[in-house]
N, C-alpha and C positions, 0 to 999 in steps of 0.2 A: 239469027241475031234477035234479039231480044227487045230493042231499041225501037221499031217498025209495031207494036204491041205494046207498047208503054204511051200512056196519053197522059199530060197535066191540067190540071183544069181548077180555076179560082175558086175558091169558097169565101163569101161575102163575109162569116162570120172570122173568117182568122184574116183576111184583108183587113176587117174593121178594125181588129185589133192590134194589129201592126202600127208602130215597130214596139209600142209598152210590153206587148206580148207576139209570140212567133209560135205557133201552132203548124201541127199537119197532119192528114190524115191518106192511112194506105190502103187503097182495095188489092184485094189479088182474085181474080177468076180461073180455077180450076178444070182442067181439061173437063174435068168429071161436072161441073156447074156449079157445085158452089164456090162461093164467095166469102174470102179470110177480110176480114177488118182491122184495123189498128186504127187507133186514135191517142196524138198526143199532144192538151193541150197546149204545154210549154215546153218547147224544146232547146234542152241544154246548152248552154253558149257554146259554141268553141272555145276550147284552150287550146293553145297549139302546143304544148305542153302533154298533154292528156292525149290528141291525136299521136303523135309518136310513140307515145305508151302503148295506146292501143294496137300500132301496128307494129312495134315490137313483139306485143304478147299473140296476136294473130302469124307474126312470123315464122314466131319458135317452133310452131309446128312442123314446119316443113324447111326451114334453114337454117344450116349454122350458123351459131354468135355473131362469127367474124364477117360472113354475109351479112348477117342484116346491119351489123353496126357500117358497112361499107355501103351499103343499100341507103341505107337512112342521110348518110351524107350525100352519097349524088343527088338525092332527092330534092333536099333543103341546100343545094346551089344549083339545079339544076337549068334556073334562069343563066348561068354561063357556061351551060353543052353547048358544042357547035350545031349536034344534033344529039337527038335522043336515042341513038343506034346505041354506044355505051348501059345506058337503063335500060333498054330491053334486055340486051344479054344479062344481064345482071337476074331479070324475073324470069327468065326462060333456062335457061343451063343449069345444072348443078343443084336443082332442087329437090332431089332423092332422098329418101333415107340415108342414103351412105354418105353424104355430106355431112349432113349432122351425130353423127360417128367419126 
């Protein structure tokens, strides 16, 4: 897991700036030793408009249409599952090529 290897940790300069500006910055350390950077001082609102787009266009790779349009709705009610057994199956089954055929 992945999650045990991930640490968060404040930076005075984008705290300071908060909330006029929202900033973040990613290390990544490589098995091998280096270290990948990213820095970005101002990060893009959410739209929740935009988020859906997004995982539409990341979908289309590996599901069909009528998945993700069915996808996308349990998502945005998914405050009224009894449980989330439904949306698993949903990301686990049937995500082959030959769905999207």
């Amino acid at each position: 897991s992945l999650a045990p290897r991930v640490a968060v940790e404040a930076d005075a300069g984008f705290s300071d700036a908060f909330p006029q500006r929202q900033g973040a910055q990613v290390e990544v350390r490589l098995k091998e030793g280096r270290t990948l950077t990213a820095r970005v001082e101002e990060v893009p609102a959410v739209v929740p408009e935009r988020v859906r787009e997004r995982f539409r266009e990341s979908a289309r790779g590996v599901l069909a249409e009528s998945r993700i349009v069915a996808l996308e709705r349990v998502c945005l009610e998914c405050a009224a599952l009894p449980d989330v057994a439904a949306l698993l199956r949903m990301t686990t089954t049937g995500t082959s090529e030959e769905e999207k055929t």
